[in-house]
DOPA-159716 format. One record per residue (C-alpha): x, y, z; residue in one letter. Coordinates in Angstrom, 2 decimals. Example, Ala and Ser with C-alpha at 12.3 -4.5 7.8 and 13.67 -1.06 7.14 Angstrom:
% residues 2
(atom (12.30, -4.50, 7.80), A)
(atom (13.67, -1.06, 7.14), S)
% end
This chain:
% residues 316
(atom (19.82, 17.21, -17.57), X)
(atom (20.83, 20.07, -15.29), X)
(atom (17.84, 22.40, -13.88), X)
(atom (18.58, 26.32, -15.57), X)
(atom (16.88, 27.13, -12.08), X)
(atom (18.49, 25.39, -9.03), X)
(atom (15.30, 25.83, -6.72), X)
(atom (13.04, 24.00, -9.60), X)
(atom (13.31, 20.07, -9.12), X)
(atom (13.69, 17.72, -12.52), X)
(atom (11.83, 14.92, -10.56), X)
(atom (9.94, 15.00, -7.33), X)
(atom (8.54, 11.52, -6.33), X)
(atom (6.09, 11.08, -3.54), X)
(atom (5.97, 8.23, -1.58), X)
(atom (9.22, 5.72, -0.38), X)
(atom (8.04, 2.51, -0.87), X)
(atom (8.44, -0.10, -3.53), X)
(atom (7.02, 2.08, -6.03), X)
(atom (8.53, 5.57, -5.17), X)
(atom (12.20, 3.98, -4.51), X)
(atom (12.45, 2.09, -7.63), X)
(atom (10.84, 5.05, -9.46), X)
(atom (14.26, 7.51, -7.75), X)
(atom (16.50, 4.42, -8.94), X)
(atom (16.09, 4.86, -12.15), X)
(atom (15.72, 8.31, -11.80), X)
(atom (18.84, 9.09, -10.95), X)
(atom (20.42, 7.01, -12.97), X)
(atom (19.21, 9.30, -15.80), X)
(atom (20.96, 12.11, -13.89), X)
(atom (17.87, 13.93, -12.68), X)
(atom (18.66, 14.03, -9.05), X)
(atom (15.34, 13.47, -7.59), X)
(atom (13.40, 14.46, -4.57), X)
(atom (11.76, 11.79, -2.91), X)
(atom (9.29, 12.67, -0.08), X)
(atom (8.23, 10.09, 2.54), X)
(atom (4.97, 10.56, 2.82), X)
(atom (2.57, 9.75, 5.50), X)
(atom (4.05, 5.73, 5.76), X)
(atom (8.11, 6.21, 5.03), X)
(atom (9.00, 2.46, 3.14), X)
(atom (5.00, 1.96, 2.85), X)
(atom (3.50, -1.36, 3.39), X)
(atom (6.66, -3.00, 3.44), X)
(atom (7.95, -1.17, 6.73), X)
(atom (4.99, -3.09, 8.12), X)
(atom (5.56, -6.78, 6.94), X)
(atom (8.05, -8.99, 8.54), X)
(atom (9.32, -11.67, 6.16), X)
(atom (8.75, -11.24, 2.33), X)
(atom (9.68, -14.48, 0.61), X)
(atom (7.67, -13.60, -3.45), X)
(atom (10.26, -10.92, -3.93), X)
(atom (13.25, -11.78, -6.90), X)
(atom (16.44, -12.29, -5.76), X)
(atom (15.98, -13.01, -2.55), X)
(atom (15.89, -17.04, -2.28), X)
(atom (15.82, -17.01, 1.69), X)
(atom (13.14, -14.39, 2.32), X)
(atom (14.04, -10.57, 3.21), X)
(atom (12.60, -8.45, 6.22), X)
(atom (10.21, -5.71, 4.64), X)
(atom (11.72, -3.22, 5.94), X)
(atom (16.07, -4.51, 5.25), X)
(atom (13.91, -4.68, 1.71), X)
(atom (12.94, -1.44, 1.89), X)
(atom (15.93, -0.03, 3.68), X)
(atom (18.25, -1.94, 0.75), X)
(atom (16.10, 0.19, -1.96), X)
(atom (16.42, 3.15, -0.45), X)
(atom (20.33, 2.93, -0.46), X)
(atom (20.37, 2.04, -3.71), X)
(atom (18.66, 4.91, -4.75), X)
(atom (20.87, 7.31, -2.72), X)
(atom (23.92, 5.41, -4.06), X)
(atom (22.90, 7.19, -7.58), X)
(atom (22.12, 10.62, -6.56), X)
(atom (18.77, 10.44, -4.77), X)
(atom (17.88, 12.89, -1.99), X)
(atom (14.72, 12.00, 0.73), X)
(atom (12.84, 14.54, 2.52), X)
(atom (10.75, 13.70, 5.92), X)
(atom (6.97, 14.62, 5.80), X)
(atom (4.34, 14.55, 3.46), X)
(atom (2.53, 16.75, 0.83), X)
(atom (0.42, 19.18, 2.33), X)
(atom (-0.84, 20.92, -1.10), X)
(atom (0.16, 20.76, -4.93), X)
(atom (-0.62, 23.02, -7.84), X)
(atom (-0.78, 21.35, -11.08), X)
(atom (-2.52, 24.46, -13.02), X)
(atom (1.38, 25.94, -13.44), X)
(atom (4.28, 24.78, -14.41), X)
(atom (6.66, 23.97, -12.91), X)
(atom (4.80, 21.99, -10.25), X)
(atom (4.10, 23.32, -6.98), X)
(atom (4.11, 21.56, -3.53), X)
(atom (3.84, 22.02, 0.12), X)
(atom (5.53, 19.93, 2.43), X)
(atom (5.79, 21.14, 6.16), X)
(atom (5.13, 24.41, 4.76), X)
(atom (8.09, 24.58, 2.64), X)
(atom (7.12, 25.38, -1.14), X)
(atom (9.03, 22.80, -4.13), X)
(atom (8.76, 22.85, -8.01), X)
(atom (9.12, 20.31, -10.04), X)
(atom (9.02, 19.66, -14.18), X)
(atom (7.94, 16.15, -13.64), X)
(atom (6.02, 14.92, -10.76), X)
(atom (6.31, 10.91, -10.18), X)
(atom (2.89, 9.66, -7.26), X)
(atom (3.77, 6.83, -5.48), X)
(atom (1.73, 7.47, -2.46), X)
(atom (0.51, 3.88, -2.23), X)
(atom (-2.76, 2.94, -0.54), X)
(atom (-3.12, 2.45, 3.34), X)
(atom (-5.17, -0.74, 4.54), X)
(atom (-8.11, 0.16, 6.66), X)
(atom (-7.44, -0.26, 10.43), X)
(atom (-9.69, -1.58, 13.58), X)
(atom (-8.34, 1.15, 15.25), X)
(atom (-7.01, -1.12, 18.29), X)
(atom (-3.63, -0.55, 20.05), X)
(atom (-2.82, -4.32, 20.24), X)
(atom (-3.70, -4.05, 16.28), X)
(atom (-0.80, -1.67, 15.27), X)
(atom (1.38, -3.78, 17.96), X)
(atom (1.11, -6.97, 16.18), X)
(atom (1.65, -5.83, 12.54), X)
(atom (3.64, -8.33, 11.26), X)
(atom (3.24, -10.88, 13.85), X)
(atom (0.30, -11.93, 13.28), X)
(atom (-2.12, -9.43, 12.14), X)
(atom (-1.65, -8.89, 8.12), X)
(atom (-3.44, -6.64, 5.50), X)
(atom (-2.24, -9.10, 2.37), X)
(atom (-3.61, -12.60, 2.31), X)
(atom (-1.36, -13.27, -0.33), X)
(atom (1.88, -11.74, 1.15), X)
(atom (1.41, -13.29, 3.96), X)
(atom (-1.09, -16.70, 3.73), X)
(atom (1.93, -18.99, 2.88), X)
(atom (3.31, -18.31, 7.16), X)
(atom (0.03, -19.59, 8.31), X)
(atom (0.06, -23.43, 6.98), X)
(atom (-2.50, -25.76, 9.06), X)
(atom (-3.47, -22.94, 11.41), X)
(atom (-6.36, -21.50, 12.36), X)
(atom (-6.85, -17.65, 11.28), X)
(atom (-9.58, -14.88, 11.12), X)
(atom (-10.26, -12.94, 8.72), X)
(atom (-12.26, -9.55, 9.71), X)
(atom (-15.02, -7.94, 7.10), X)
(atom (-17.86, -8.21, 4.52), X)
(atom (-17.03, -7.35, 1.86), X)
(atom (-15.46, -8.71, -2.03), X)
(atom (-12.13, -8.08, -0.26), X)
(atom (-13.10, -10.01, 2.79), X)
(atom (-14.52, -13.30, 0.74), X)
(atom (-11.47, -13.36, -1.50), X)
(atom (-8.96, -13.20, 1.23), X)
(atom (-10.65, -15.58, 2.56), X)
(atom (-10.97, -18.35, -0.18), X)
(atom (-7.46, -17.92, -0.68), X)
(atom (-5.86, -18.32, 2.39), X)
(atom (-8.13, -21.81, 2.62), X)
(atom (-5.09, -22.65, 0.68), X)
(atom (-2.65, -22.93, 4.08), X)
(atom (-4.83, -22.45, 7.05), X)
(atom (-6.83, -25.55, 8.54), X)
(atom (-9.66, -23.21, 9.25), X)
(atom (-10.74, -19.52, 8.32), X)
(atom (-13.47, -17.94, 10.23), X)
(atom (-14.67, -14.85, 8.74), X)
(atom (-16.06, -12.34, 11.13), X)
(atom (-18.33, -9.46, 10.02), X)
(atom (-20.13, -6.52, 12.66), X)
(atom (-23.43, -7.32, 10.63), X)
(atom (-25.53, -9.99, 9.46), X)
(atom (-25.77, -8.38, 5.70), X)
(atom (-22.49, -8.98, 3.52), X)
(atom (-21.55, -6.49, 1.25), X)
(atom (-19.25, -8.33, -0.86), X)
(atom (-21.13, -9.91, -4.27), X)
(atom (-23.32, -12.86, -4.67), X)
(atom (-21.05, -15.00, -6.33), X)
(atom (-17.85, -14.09, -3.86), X)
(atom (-20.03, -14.71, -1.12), X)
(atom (-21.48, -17.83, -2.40), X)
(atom (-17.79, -18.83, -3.08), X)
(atom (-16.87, -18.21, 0.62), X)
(atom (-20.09, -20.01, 2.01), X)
(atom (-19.39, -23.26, -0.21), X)
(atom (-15.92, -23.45, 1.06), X)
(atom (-15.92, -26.26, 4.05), X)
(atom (-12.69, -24.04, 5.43), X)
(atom (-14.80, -20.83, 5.99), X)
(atom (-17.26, -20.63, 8.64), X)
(atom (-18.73, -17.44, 9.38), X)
(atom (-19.35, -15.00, 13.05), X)
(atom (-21.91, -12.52, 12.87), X)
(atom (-22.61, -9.93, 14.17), X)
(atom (-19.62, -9.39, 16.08), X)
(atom (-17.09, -6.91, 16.29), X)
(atom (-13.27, -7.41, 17.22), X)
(atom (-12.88, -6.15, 20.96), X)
(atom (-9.51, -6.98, 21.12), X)
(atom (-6.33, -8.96, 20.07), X)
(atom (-4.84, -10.77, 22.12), X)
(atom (-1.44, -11.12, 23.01), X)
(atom (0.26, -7.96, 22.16), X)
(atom (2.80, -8.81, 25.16), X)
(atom (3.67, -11.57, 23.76), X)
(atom (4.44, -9.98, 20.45), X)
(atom (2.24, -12.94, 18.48), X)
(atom (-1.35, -13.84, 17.96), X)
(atom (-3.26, -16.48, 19.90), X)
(atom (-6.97, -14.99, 19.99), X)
(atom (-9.56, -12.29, 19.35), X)
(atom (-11.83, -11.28, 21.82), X)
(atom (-15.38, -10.67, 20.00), X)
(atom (-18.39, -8.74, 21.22), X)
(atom (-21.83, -9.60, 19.91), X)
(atom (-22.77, -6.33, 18.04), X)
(atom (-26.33, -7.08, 19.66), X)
(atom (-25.96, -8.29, 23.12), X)
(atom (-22.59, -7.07, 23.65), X)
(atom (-21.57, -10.47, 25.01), X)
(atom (-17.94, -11.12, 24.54), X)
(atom (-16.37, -14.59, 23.72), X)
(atom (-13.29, -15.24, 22.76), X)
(atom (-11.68, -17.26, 19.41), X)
(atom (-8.52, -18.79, 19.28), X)
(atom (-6.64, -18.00, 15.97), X)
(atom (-3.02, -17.56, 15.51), X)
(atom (-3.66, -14.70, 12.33), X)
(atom (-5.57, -11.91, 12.22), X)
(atom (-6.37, -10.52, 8.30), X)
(atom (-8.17, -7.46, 7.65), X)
(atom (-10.29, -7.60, 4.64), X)
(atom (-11.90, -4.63, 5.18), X)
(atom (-10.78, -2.69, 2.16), X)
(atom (-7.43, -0.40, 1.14), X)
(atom (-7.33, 3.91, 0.80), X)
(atom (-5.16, 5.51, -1.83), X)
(atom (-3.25, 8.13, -0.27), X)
(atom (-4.69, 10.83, -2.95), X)
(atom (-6.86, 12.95, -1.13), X)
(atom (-4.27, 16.19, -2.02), X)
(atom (-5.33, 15.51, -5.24), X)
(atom (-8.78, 15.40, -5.34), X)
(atom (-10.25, 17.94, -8.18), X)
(atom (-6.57, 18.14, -9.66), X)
(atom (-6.37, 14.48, -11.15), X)
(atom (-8.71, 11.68, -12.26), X)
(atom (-9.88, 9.30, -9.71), X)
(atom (-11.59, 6.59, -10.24), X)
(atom (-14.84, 6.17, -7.59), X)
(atom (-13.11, 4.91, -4.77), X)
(atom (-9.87, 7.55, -5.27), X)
(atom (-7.44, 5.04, -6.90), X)
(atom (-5.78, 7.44, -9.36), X)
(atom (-6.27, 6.77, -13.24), X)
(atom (-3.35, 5.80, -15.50), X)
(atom (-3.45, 6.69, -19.26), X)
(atom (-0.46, 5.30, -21.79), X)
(atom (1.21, 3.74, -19.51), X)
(atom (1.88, 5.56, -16.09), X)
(atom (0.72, 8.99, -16.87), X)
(atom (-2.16, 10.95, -15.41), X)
(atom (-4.74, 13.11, -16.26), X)
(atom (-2.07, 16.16, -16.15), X)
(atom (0.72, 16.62, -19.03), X)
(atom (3.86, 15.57, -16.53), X)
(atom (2.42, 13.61, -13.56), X)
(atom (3.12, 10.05, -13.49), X)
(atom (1.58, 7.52, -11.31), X)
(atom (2.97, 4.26, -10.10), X)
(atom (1.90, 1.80, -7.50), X)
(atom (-0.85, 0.64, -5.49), X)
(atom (-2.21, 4.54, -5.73), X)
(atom (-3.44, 3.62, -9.18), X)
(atom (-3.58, -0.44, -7.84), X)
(atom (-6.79, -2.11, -6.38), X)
(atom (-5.95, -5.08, -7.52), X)
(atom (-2.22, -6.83, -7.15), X)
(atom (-0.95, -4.51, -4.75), X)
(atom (2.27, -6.47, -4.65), X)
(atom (6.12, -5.25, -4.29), X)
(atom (7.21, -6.17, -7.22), X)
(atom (4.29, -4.90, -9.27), X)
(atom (4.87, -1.34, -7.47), X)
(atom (8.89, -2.11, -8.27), X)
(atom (7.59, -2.41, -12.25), X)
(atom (5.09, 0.83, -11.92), X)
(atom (7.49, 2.61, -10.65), X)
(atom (10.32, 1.85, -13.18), X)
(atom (7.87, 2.59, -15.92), X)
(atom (6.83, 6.17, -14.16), X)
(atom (9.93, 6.95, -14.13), X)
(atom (11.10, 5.92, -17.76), X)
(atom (7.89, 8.06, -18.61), X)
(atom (9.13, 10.73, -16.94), X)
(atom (12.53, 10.78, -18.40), X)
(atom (10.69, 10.94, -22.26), X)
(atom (8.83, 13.80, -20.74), X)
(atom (11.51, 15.74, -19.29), X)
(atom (13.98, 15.35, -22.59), X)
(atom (10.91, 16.21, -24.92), X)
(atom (10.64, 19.33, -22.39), X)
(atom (14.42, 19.99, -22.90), X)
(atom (14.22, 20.17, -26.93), X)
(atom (10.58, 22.01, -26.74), X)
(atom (12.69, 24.97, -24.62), X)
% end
């Protein structure tokens, strides 16, 4: 399907990761030449992880980002075209679409989100530095590397206790550490976690530090009593944050349905609130928030999308 107007897109995706790649894969394999734009984290989570051994086809394990980077060829291979930056404002009351993107203006018929969802950060240098060596957002991307080890993982809440429980699986010991002495997470998670002879809990402390970014690995956290403010310091060799994930949907707040904490809502499938926007991937996701589960949300979005567009086609 060729566009009667060469400035108005077919397909603009947002977001390169699992979701938005696979999503621009199939797309243009249907011939719809789409846009994809990078968004705020170009390859998403995966760009962060180092080895990723639960994805098909890959019996040895795959770097996140030669994953991502493999994808992304792919989808170029068939037509695809990528665009630096991220969406600065959308209009969904006309059609076509309408977006901003380093204050350039793009239409589109059919409008694919595959923004993802960015874990929550400590905000600490040595933090970002040890991504993916050491210091993981995804208990169960990442919980099978730490066998017999001693890890932390840092929060209070549901997201905090689960990780937790299930990385009791491989580590020999799991301390969770929490800034106050009040959990947030349920009753029955945190009952869960305190039952478990794996888990032992610190409060109140916060994390000071990680330590050894020089190195490039983890061998401790330095804590500071949220009281006191007297330091100590734990020896773990993993670092998990449990302290929660946030869509990457703010543009759209007032323009599609959210759910309370901003996740986008699906309908039939992968569509949205809005006649033509699709949704794939850990956006819509609190819950798996796994590659290959984007992979699948984003090959639905964009077999969605291709109904929409050729019903479009014979309404014209």
């Amino acid at each position: 399907m060729n566009s009667a107007n060469p400035e108005t897109e077919n397909v603009i995706i947002i977001g390169s990761g699992c979701a938005g790649l696979t999503a621009a894969i199939y797309s243009a394999r249907a011939d719809f030449h789409p846009l994809v734009i990078d968004g705020h984290e170009p390859g998403g989570q995966l760009s962060l992880t180092t080895a990723v051994e639960n994805f098909p086809g890959f019996p040895e394990g795959v770097l996140g980002p030669e994953l991502i980077e493999r994808m992304r060829q792919q989808a170029e291979r068939f037509g695809t075209r990528f665009l630096e930056g991220a969406v600065q404002s959308v209009d969904l009351d006309s059609r076509p679409f309408t977006l901003t993107v380093r204050d350039r203006s793009f239409r589109t018929r059919a409008l694919i989100v595959a923004a993802g969802a960015s874990a929550r950060m400590l905000g600490l240098e040595s933090e970002r530095k040890l991504l993916g060596h050491g210091v993981s957002s995804c208990a169960t991307c990442d919980g099978y590397f730490f066998r017999d080890r001693e890890i932390a993982v840092i929060g209070g809440g549901d997201s905090a206790m689960e990780e937790a429980t299930f990385l009791t699986k491989f580590a020999s010991r799991v301390t969770i550490v929490h800034r106050r002495e009040e959990f947030r997470a349920s009753k029955i998670m945190l009952d869960r976690a305190r039952e478990n002879p794996k888990i032992r809990f610190l409060t109140p402390y916060v994390v000071a530090d990680i330590l050894d970014a020089a190195k490039g690995a983890v061998e401790a956290i330095r804590l500071r009593h949220a009281g006191s403010g007297e330091e100590k310091t734990l020896p773990v060799e993993g670092v998990f944050l449990g302290i929660g994930h946030d869509p990457n949907t703010k543009v759209f707040q007032g323009k599609l349905e959210m759910d309370d904490e901003g996740y986008l809502v699906k309908k039939n499938g992968s569509r949205s609130s809005v006649d033509g926007v699709f949704v794939a991937g850990d956006v819509a996701d609190r819950v798996y928030r796994q590659a290959i589960t984007a992979a699948g949300a984003g090959c639905m979005a964009a077999l969605d999308a291709e109904k929409y567009l050729h019903d479009l086609q014979h309404k014209a």
